[in-house]
C-alpha positions as CSV (number, residue, x, y, z in Angstrom):
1,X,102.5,127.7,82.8
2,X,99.4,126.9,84.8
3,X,99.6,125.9,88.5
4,X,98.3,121.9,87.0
5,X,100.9,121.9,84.9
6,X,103.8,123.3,87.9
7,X,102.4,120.6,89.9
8,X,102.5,118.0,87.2
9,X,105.7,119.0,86.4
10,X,107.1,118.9,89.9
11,X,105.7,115.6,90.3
12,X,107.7,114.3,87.5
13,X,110.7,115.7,88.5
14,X,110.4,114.1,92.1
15,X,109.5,111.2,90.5
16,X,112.7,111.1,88.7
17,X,114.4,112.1,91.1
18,X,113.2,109.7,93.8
19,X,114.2,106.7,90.9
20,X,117.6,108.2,90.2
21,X,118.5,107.6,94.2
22,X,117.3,104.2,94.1
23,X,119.0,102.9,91.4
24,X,122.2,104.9,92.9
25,X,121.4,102.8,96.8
26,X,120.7,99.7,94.5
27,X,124.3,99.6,92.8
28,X,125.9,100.5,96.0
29,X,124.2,97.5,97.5
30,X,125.4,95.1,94.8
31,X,128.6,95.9,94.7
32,X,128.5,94.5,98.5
33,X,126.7,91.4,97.2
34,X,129.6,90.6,95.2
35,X,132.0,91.0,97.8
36,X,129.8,88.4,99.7
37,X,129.8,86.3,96.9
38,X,133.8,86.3,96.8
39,X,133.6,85.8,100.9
40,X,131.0,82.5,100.0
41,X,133.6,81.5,97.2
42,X,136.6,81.5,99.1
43,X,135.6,80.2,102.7
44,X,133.5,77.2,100.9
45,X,130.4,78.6,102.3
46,X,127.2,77.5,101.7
47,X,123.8,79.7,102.2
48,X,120.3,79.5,101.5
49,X,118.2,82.2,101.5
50,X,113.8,81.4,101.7
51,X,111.7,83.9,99.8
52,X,107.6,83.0,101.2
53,X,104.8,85.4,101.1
54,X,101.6,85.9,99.3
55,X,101.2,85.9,95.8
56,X,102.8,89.4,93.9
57,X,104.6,90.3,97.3
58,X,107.7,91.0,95.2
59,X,109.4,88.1,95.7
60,X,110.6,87.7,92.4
61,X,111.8,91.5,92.1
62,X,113.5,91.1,95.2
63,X,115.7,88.2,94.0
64,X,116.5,89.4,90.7
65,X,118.0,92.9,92.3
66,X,120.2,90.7,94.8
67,X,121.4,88.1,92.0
68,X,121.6,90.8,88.9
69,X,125.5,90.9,89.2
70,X,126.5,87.7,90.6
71,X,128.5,84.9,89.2
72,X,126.1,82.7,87.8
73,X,128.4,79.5,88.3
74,X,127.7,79.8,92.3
75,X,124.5,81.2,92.5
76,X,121.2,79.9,91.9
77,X,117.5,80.4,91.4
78,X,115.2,77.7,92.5
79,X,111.5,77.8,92.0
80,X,110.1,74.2,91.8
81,X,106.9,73.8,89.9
82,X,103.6,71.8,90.9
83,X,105.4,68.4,92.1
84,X,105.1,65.7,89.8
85,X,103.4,61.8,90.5
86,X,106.5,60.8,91.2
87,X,107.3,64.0,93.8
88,X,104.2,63.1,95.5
89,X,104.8,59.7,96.4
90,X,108.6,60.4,97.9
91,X,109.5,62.2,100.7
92,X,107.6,65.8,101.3
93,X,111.6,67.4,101.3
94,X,113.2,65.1,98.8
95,X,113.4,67.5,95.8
96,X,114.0,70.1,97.8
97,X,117.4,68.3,98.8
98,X,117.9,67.9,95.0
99,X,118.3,71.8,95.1
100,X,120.1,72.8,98.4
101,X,123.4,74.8,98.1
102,X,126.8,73.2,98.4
103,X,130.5,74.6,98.5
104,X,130.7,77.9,97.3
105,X,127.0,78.5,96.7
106,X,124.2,80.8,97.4
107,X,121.2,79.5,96.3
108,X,117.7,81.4,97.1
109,X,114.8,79.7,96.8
110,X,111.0,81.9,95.8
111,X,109.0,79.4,97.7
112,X,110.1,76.4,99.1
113,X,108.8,73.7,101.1
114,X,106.8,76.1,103.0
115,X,104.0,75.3,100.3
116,X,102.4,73.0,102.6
117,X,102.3,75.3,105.3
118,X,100.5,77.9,103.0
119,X,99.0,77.5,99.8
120,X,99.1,73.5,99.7
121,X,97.0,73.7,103.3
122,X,94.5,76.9,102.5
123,X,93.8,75.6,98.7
124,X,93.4,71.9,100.0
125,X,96.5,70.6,98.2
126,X,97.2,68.4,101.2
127,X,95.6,67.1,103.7
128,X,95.4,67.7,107.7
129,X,97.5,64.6,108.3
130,X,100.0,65.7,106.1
131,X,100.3,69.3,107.0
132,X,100.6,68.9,110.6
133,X,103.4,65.7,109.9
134,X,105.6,68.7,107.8
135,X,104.9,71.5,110.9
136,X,105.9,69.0,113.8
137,X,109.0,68.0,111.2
138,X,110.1,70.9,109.5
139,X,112.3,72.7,112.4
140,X,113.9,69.2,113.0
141,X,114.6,69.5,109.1
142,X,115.9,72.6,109.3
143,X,118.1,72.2,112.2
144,X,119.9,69.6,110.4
145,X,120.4,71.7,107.3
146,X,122.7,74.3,109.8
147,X,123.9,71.4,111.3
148,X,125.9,70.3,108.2
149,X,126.9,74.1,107.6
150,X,124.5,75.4,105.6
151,X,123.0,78.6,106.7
152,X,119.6,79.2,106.6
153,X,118.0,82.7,106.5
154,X,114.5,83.5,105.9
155,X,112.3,86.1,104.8
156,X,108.3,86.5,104.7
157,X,107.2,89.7,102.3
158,X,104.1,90.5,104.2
159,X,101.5,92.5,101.7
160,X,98.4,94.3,102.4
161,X,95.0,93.3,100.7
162,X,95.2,96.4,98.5
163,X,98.2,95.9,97.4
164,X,97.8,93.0,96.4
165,X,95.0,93.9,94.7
166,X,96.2,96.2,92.5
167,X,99.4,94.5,91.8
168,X,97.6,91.6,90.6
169,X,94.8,93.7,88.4
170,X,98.2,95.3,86.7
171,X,99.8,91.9,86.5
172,X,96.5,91.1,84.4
173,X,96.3,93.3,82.0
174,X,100.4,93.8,81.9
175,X,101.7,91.7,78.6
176,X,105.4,92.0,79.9
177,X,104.0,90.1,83.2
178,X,101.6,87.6,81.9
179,X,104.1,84.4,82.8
180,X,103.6,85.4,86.5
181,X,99.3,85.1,85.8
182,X,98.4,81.4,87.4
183,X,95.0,80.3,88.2
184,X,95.7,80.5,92.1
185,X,96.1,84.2,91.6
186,X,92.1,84.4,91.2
187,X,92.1,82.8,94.6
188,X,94.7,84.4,96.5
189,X,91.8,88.0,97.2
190,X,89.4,85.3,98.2
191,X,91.2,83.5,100.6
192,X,93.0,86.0,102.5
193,X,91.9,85.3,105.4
194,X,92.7,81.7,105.6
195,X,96.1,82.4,104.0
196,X,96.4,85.1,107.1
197,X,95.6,82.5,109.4
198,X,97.8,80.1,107.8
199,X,100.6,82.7,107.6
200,X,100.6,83.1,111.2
201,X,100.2,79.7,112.6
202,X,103.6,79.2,110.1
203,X,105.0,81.8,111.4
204,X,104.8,81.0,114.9
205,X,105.1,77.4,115.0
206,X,108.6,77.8,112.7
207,X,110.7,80.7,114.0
208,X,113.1,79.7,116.5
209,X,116.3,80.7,117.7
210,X,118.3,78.8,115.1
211,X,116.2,79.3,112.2
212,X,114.3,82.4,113.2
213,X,111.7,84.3,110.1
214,X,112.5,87.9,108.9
215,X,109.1,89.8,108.3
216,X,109.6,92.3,105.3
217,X,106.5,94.7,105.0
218,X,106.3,95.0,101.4
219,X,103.9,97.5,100.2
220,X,107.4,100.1,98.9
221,X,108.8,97.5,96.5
222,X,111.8,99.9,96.2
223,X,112.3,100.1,99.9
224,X,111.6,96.5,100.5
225,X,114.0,95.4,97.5
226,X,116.9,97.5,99.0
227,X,116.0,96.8,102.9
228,X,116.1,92.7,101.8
229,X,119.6,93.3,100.8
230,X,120.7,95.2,103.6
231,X,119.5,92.8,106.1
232,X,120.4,89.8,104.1
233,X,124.4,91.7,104.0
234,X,124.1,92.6,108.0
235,X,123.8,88.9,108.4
236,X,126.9,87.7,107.1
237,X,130.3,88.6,107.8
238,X,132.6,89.2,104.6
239,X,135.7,91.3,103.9
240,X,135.2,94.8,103.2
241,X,131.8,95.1,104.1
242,X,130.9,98.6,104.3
243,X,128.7,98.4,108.0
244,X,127.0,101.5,107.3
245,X,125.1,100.6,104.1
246,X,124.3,97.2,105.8
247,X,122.1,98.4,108.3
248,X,118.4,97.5,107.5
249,X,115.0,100.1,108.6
250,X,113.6,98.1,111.0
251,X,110.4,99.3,110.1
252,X,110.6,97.0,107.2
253,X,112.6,94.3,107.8
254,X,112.0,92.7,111.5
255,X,112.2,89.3,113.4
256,X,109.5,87.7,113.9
257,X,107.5,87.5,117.0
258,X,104.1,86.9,117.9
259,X,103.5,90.4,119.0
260,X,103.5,91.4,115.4
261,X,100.6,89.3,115.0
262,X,98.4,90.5,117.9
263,X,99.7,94.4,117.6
264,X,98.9,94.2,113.9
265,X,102.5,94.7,112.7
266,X,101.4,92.1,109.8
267,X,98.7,92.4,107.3
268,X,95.4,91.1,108.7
């Protein structure tokens, strides 16, 4: 066998091997999600869980790991659509009300009313007015949410500009992944540096003590999928958690502070 064909075959195997201990960490991890899920059922608990960052930052691969073996009858999915007439003329949070989490329920939502802080404000969406109103409102909002029990616990999957790239080209020219393929995706290279800018005014105008962000550097999509749900279980408390397996890398799930702005710690 040629030395090409060693290498070739050596990159396989670690290839395979390197997928064959994910999926091992990955079951390991669920089976801890669904002794949360039986905590949430139990104790009445309510929790929402925010999914934000830029367009093909593996949001939706992240929540379909975490909710792959959960009860569907107290979990849910919500990703709202472009608001209707109707949406428009109500209250900026009303339909997100509609979809909050109650007894029993974790609900994660892949985007939320964080819209108008990101692409509603960078693709002109809304208007000055109406984005400051939600950023001088939105921690209010939020406080009251943990003040009637929900908890609220939010991530941003931070992606770098070649990434993104690339994971959009593939998504192009992918058939199995031409429902994610909208026409802001032609925008989202073009923009990056107002989205950047809009990411870290959000960022720092939103995390406080009580409802702090979670930055997940999302490049790995493995390592951030798994590191999601390790920091998501270190959270919460639930019988029989296993404390070892629920301890997150810190260097890819963080709080937020603004030092990870001005030391570079996010995507520029």
């Amino acid at each position: 066998m040629s030395k090409a064909s060693l290498d070739e075959h050596a990159a396989g195997s670690g290839r395979r091997s390197a997928s064959k201990a994910y999926k091992h960490e990955l079951r390991r991890l669920q089976v801890e999600l669904v002794k949360l899920q039986r905590q949430v059922i139990s104790s009445n608990d309510k929790i929402l869980v925010i999914l934000e960052g830029r367009d093909a930052a593996g949001k939706d691969g992240a929540i379909k790991r975490i909710v792959q073996h959960l009860s569907p009858r107290e979990v849910r999915v919500v990703a709202l659509g472009k608001p209707s007439d109707r949406d428009q003329s109500a209250w900026y949070f009303q339909r997100y009300v509609a979809q909050l989490p109650v007894c029993q329920e974790l609900v994660l939502f892949n985007r939320s009313w964080y819209n108008r802080a990101g692409v509603e404000r960078v693709m002109g969406f809304c208007t000055e007015a109406e984005h400051e109103d939600f950023m001088n409102s939105v921690v209010d909002f939020e406080m009251l949410l943990a003040g009637s029990g929900i908890r609220l616990i939010k991530y941003y999957l931070d992606i770098s500009k070649d990434e993104q790239r690339r994971r959009l080209k593939d998504r192009a020219t992918d058939p199995l992944k031409q429902w994610k393929i909208s026409p802001i995706d032609e925008q989202a290279i073009h923009y990056w540096k107002q989205y950047s800018a809009a990411r870290n005014e959000m960022l720092t105008r939103t995390s406080t003590p009580g409802t702090p962000w979670r930055v997940v550097r999302t490049d790995n999509k493995r390592e951030a999928r798994l590191n999601i749900i390790r920091d998501l279980l270190g959270q919460l408390q639930y019988k029989g958690k296993d404390e070892a397996l629920t301890r997150a890398d810190r260097e890819v799930v963080f709080p937020f502070h603004t030092a990870c702005i001005e030391s570079g710690g996010l995507a520029p």
